[in-house]
C-alpha positions as CSV (number, residue, x, y, z in Angstrom):
1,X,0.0,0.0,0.0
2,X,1.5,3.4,-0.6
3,X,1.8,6.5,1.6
4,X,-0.5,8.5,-0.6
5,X,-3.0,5.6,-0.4
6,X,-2.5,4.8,2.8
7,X,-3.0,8.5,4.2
8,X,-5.9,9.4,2.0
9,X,-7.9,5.7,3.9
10,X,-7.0,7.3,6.7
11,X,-8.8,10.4,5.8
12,X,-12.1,8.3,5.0
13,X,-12.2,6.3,7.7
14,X,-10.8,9.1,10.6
15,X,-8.5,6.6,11.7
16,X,-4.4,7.5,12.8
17,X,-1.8,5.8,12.5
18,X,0.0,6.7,15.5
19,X,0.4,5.5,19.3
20,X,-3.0,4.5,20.7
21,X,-2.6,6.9,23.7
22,X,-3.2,4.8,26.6
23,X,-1.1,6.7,28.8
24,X,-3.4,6.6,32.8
25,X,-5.4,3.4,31.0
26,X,-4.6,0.1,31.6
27,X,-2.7,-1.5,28.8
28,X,-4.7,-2.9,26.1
29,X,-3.7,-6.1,23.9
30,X,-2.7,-5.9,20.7
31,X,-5.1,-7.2,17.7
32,X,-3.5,-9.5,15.7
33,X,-3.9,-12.2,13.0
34,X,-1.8,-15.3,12.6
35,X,-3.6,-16.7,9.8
36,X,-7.0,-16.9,7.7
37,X,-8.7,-20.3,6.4
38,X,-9.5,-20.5,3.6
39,X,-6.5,-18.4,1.8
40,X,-8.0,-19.0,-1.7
41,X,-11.7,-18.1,-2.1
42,X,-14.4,-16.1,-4.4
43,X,-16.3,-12.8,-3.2
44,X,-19.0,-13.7,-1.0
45,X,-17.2,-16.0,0.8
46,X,-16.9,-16.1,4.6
47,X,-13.1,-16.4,5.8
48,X,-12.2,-17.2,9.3
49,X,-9.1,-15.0,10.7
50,X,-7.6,-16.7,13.5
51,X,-5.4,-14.6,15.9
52,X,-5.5,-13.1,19.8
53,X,-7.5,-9.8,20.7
54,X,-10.0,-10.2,17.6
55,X,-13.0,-9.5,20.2
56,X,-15.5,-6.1,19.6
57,X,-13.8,-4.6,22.7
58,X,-10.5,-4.9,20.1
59,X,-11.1,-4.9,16.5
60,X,-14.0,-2.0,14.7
61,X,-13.6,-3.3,11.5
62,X,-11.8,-5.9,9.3
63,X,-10.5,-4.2,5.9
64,X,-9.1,-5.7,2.7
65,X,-6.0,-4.0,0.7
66,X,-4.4,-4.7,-2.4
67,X,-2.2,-2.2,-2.5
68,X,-4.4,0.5,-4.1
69,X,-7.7,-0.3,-3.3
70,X,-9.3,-0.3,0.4
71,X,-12.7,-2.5,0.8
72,X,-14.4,-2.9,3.8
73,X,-15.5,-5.9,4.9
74,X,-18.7,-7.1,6.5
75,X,-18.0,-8.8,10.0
76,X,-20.3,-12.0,10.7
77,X,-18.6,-13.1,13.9
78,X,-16.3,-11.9,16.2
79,X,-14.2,-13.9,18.9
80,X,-11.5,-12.8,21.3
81,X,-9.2,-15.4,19.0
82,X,-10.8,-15.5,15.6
83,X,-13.0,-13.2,13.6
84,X,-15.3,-13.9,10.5
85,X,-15.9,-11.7,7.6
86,X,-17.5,-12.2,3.8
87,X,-15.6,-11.2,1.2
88,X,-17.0,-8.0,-0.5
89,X,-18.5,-8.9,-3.7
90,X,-16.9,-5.6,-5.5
91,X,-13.8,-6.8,-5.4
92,X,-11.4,-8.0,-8.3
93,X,-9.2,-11.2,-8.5
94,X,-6.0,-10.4,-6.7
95,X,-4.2,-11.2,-3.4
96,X,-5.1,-9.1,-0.4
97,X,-4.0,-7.9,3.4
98,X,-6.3,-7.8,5.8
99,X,-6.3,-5.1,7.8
100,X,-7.9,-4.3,11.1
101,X,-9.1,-1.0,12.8
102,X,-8.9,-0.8,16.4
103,X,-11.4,0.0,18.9
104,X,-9.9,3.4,20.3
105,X,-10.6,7.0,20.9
106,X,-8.2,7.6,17.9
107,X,-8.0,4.2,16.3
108,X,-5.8,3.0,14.5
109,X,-5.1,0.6,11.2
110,X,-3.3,-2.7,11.7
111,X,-1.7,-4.3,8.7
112,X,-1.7,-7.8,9.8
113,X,0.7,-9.8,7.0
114,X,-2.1,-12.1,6.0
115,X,-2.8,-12.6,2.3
116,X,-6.3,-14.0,1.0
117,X,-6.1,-14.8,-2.6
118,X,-9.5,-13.8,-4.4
119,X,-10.1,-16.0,-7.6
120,X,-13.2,-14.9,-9.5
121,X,-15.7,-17.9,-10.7
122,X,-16.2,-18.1,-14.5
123,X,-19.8,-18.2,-14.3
């Protein structure tokens, strides 16, 4: 994802990028995803992210980047150790980072390191 991209999601979605100011709060965990099943699917598809701190005290939203492009995803579950979200049906065939957006005065967008691969059916 580049800077210019990167900044201008940020402007969308009034998200920063910076420290989550926690200073006088008890530390919070971390989000993050270890892996998704399954790594190869089509758009609609639900994908399971397994990780720790996934919960709704944790994790806002679950995003999708291919570099460029920035789709939000539509949660369906949400764990402390897994979330599940359906791949937006908008998308094109490619390989994508999920992203996650904390659950903070001034969140904050995690690039977890993931990569789904989005095949498109020839129907």
């Amino acid at each position: 994802m580049t800077t210019h991209s990167l900044l201008r999601l940020v402007a969308l979605l009034g998200v920063s990028l910076s420290s989550p100011g926690n200073i006088g709060r008890e530390p919070r965990g971390i989000p993050h995803v270890d892996r998704v099943e399954p790594d190869v699917v089509q758009t609609g598809d639900v994908v399971t992210a397994f990780g720790n701190y996934l919960g709704w005290s944790h994790v806002a939203d679950a995003l999708l980047s291919d570099g460029v492009l920035v789709a939000l995803t539509h949660i369906v579950e949400q764990e402390r150790d897994f979330l599940r979200f359906r791949m937006p049906r908008s998308l094109a065939q490619g390989r994508y980072s999920v992203l996650l957006a904390t659950v903070e005065q001034q969140s904050r967008l995690l690039d977890q390191q993931v990569v789904i691969t989005l095949k498109r059916s020839d129907k």
